[in-house]
N, C-alpha and C positions, 0 to 999 in steps of 0.2 A: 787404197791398200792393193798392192799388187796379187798377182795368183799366188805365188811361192807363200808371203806371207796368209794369203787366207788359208791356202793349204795347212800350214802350218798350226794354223788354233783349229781350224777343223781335226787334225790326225789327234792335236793333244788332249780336245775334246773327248776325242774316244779313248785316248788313255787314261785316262780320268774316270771314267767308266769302267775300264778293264782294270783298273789299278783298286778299285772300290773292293772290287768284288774279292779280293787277295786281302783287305783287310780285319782279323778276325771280330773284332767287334763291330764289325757291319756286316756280321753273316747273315743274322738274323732279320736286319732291317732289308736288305739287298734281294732277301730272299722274296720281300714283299712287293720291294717296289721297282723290280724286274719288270714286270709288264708293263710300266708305266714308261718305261726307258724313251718310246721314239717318242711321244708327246713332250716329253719336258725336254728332249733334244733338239726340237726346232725352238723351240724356247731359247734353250740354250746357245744354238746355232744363231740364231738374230744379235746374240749377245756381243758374241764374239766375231762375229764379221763387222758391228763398229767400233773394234778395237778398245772392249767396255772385259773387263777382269772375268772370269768366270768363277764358280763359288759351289763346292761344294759341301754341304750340312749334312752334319747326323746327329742335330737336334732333337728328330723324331725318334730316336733310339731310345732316351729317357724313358718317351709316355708310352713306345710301343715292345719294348722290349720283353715283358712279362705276359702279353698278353700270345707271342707266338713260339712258347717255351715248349705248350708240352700241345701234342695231335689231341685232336677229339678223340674221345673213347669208342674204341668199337662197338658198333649195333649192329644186328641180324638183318636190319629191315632194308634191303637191297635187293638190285637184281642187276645179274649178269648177262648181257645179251648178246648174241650175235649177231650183230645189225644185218647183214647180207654176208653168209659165209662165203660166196666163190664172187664175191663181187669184185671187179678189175677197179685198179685206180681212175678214178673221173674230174676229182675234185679242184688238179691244180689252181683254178681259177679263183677259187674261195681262199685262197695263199696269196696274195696280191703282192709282189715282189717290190712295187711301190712303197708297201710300206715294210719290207723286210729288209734288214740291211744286208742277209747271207748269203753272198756271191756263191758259195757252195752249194747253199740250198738250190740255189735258183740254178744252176748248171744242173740238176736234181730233175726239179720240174722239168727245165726246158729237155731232158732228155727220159722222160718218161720212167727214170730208177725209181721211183716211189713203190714201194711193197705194201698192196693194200692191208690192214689187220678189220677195220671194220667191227671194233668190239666197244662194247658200252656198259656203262654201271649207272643204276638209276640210285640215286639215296635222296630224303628228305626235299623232292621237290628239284632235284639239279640231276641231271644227265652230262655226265662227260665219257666223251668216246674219241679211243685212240680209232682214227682213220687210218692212218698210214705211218710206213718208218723208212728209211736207207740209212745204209753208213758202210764206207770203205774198211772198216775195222780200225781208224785212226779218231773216227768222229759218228757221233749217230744224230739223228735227227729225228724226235717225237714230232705228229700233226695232231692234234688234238682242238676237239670243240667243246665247250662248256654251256648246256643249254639250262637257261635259268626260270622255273616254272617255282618260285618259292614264295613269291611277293616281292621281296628283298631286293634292294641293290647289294653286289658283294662285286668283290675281289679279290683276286691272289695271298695268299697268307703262306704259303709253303708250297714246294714243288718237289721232287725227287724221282729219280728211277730206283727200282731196289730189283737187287739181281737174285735174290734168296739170300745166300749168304753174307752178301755185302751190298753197300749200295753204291752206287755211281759217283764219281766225287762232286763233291759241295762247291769246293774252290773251286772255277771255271763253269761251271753249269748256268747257263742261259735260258731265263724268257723271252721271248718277241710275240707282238698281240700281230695280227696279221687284221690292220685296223687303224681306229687312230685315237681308239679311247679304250683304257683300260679298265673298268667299270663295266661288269655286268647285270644289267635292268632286266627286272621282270618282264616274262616274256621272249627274251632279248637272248641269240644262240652267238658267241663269238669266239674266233676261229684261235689258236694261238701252236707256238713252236717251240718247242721244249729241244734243248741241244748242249753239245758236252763234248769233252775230249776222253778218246778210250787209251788203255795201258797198252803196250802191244806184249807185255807180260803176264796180264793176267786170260785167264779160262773160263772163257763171258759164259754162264748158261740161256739157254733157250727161254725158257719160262724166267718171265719180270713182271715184274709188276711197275705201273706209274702211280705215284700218288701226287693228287691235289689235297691242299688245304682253303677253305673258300669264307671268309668274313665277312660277317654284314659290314656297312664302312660309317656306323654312324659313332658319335664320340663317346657315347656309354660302351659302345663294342669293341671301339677299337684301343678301347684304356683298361676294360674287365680283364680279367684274369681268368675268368669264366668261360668254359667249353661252349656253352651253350651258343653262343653267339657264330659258330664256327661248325663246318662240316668237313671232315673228311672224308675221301671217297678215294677206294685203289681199285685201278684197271688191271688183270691180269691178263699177257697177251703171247704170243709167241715172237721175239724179237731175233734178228737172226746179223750178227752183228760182222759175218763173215761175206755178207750177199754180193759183195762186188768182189769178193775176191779173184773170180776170175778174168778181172780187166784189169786188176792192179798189178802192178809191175814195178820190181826192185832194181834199183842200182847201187852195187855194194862198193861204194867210192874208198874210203877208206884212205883219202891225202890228204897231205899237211897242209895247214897256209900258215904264214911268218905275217902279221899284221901289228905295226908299231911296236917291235920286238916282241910282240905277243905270240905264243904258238896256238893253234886250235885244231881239227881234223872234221873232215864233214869225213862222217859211216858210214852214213844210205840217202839216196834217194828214193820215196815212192811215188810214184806215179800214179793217181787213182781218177776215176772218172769227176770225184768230185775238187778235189784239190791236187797239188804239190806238197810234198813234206819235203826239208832237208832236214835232217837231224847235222847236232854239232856238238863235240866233246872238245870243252876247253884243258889244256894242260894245266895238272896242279902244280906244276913247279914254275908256273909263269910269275913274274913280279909283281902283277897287274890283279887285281879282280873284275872279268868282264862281264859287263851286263848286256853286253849287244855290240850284232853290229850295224856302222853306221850306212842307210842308203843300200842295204843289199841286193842287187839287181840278180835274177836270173834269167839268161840269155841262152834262148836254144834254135839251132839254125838247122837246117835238111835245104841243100840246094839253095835258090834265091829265095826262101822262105827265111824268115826271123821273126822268134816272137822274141818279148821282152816283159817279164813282171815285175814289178815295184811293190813298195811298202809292203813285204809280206807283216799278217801278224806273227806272236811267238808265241809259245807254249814255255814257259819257265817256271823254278819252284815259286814265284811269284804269284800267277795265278790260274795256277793251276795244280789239282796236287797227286796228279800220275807224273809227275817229275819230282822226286825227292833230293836228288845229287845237283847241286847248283851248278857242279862241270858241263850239264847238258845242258840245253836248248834244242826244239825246232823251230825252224821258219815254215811256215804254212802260207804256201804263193797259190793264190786263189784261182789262176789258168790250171785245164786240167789239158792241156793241149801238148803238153812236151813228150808222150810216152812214143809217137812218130820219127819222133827227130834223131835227125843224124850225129848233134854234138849236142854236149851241155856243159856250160861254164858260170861257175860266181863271181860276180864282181864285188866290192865293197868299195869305199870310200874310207872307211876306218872303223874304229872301236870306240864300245862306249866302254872305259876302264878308269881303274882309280887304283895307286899304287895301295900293298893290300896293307901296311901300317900307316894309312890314312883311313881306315873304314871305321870311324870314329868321330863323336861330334862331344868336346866336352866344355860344361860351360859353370858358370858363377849365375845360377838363378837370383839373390842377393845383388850383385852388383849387374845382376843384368847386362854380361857380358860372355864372348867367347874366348875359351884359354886355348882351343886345339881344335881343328876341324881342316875340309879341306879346301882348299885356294879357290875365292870365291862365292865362297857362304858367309854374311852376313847374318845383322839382330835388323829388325825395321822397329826403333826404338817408338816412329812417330804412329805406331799399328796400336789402337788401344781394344778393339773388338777381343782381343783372345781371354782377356780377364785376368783374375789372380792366380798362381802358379802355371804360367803358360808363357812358353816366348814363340815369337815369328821368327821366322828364319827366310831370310832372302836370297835368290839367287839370280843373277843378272847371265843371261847366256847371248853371244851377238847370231843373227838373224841367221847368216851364213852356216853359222853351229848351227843351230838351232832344228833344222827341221825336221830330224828324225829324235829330236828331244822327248823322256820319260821323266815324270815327276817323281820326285825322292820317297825314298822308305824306309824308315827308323822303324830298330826292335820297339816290340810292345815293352817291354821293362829298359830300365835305367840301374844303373850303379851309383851309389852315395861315395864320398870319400873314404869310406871306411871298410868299403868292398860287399858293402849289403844288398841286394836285387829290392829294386821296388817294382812292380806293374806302374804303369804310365794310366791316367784318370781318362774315365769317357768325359768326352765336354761336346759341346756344339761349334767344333773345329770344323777347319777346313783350310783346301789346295786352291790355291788363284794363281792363275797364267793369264799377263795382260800384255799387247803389242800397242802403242798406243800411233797413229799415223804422222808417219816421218820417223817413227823409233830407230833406232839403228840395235835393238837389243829385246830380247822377251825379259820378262821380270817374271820370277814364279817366287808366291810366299809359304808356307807351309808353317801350321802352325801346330805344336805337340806341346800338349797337358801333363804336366809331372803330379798336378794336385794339389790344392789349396794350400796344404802344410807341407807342399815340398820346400820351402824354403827354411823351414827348420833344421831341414837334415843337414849333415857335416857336408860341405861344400868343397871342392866344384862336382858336379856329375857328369855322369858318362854315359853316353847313346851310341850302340852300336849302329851301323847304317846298311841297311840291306842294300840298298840302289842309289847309285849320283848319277847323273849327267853330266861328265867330264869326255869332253871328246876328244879322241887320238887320232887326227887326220893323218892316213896313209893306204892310199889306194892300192887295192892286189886286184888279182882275177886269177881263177883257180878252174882249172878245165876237167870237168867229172865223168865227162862220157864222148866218148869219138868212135862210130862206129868205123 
């Protein structure tokens, strides 16, 4: 397997991940098995570097989905401590950046921004204490330890920040175990990172709160419906979501770029110690619906200096849900190194678009076939795993495409012939992306549940499609800043 191609299931690996988390009926289960994320990723990762399908399940949503409905009830029997009020940050080393994947964080640690908090709540045997926080005001970042004094093995069941008023959003919020086992044993303190993307519209308050949800993990516990088995515990802390404001630094770009007839405008750049932001407003009169673009490099020069960043992530209403307008997007470039430089320019390769009276998949569940979709999408007839009311949907992308490739996203509901909404069934579905050695093409399957008795309904139905992977090869570069 060459680099480009391992690269390649490596990056869609983690879109698989990021894409999960945008799914709403894996809110609940996602929310659990966040912390489990880098263990079952080297798992994963062995998979897919010998050119072996990747597979993801939400089987586990069936038997655990009622048991993490509702928090434990509040009890009195706590206490609030101030671990060391004027104590300075020390701790980075207990963050082991080996096992964290956040380039942000770790520009964090490695530059000493951590703002200690140092507060703890003890309830039923478990101690968790916010140690520390940063954030540019685009992203925050909880350090938190869980120390387990109960008897119990538990783990994660629920995480959140709550601001008073509101809470932080669901879509997009991340666990990482700063570790390489998510399981915490009696006795047993382990370290974890709580992190989220913030609005730059909303009016964060000072006072939050973090809450854990903590489950024992044995099969009576993790199938009850029963509080009992579960503890929650909320940290109130002073979070200060503005603290690097004064090394952050705007660029209010506000130009157009013209990409495969497509118009778009980058608005701003920010500059922060822990990242790059570009925001980007696509045109609603464009022909196209874009979901990205392809390869976006950004390149910033001072003198015979040059950096260069690759594969930023994005912030889309996808997943994430402080973006509500699907015209926007950011790119979040993990260098915090360009606010020096003398120029800055984007480059792209193209767009990931689909003309917007193709954003539709419609078919003949009955004859088990497609009436209307877009160029590219097949049925994989010889797929028997999905069961009854369910098709596989295929799509063949060549390598070349391919490596800044995202896996597809159909509405939760469907239309009947007769113009009726149904919801789409939970099932123990799942997204496979496979390169097999010497391929000249990735193959992605994707398989969606209409429901046992969808075949009753008036025939053919209709699936709106949030996101394809259809790419528009056309290279620009857009110059945003020339001192």
């Amino acid at each position: 397997m060459t680099d480009s191609e391992d690269r390649i299931l490596r990056d869609n690996a983690g879109e698989v991940n990021q894409t999960a988390e945008a799914i709403q009926e894996l809110k609940i289960y996602n929310a659990m098995v966040s912390g489990i994320h880098r263990g079952k990723e080297r798992v994963k990762r062995r998979s897919l570097f010998s050119g072996v399908s990747i597979t993801l399940t939400v089987a586990a949503v069936v038997l655990l989905i009622f048991t993490f409905l509702q928090a434990p009830p509040e009890e009195t029997e706590y206490a609030v401590r101030n671990v060391a009020p004027n104590k300075v940050w020390t701790d980075s080393k207990k963050f082991d950046s080996s096992h964290l994947r956040s380039k942000s964080l770790e520009n964090a640690l490695e530059k000493n921004l951590i703002q200690p908090v140092y507060k703890s709540v003890e309830k039923a045997g478990f101690r968790v204490e916010v140690m520390g926080t940063v954030s540019d005001g685009r992203q925050v970042y909880i350090l938190y330890s869980v120390h387990n004094n109960s008897g119990e093995t538990v783990i994660h069941a629920g995480f959140s920040l709550d601001f008073g008023k509101f809470e932080a959003a669901d879509i997009g919020a991340k666990l990482e175990m700063a570790g390489s086992d998510n399981e915490i044993r009696a006795g047993q303190t382990v370290y974890f990172v709580y992190s989220n993307y913030l609005s730059l519209e909303a009016d964060y308050p000072k006072d939050v709160k973090y809450n854990v949800i903590l489950t024992q993990i044995s099969e009576q516990a993790l199938s009850s419906s029963s509080n009992k088995y579960r503890t929650g515990i909320h940290v109130p802390f002073e979070l200060n979501t503005g603290l690097l404001n004064d090394q952050n630094r705007t660029w209010f770009a506000k130009q157009d770029m013209t990409i495969g007839g497509q118009k778009l405008k980058v608005n701003q750049v920010l500059f922060t110690p822990l990242n790059t932001y570009v925001d980007v407003e696509v045109d609603e009169r464009n022909s196209k619906q874009i979901f990205g673009l392809i390869n976006p490099v950004l390149i910033g020069k001072s003198g015979d200096k040059m950096i260069k960043s690759y594969y930023p992530t994005d912030i889309t209403t996808n997943n994430s849900e402080i973006i509500s307008d699907e015209s926007n997007f950011t790119l979040v470039y993990k260098s915090s190194e360009y606010a020096a430089l003398d120029t800055l320019s984007l480059k792209t390769f193209g767009i990931a678009a689909l003309d917007k009276n193709q954003m539709k998949i419609v078919v003949d569940l009955n004859k088990k076939e497609i009436i209307d979709a877009p160029d590219g999408l097949t049925l994989d007839d010889s797929d028997k795993t999905a069961g009854a009311g369910a098709l596989v949907f295929r799509h063949k992308v060549e390598t070349d495409q391919a490596k800044d490739s995202f896996i597809m996203l159909l509405k939760d509901s469907y239309t009947d012939a007769r113009g009726k909404i149904h919801t789409k069934a939970v099932g123990s579905g799942y997204f496979s992306q496979s390169l097999s050695r010497g391929s000249s093409a990735v193959e992605e399957k994707f398989v969606y549940y209409f429901g046992e008795k969808a075949d009753e309904l008036p025939q053919p139905l209709t699936i709106e499609i949030d996101r394809y992977w259809n790419p528009v090869m056309d290279t620009q570069s857009l110059e945003l800043f020339s001192k």
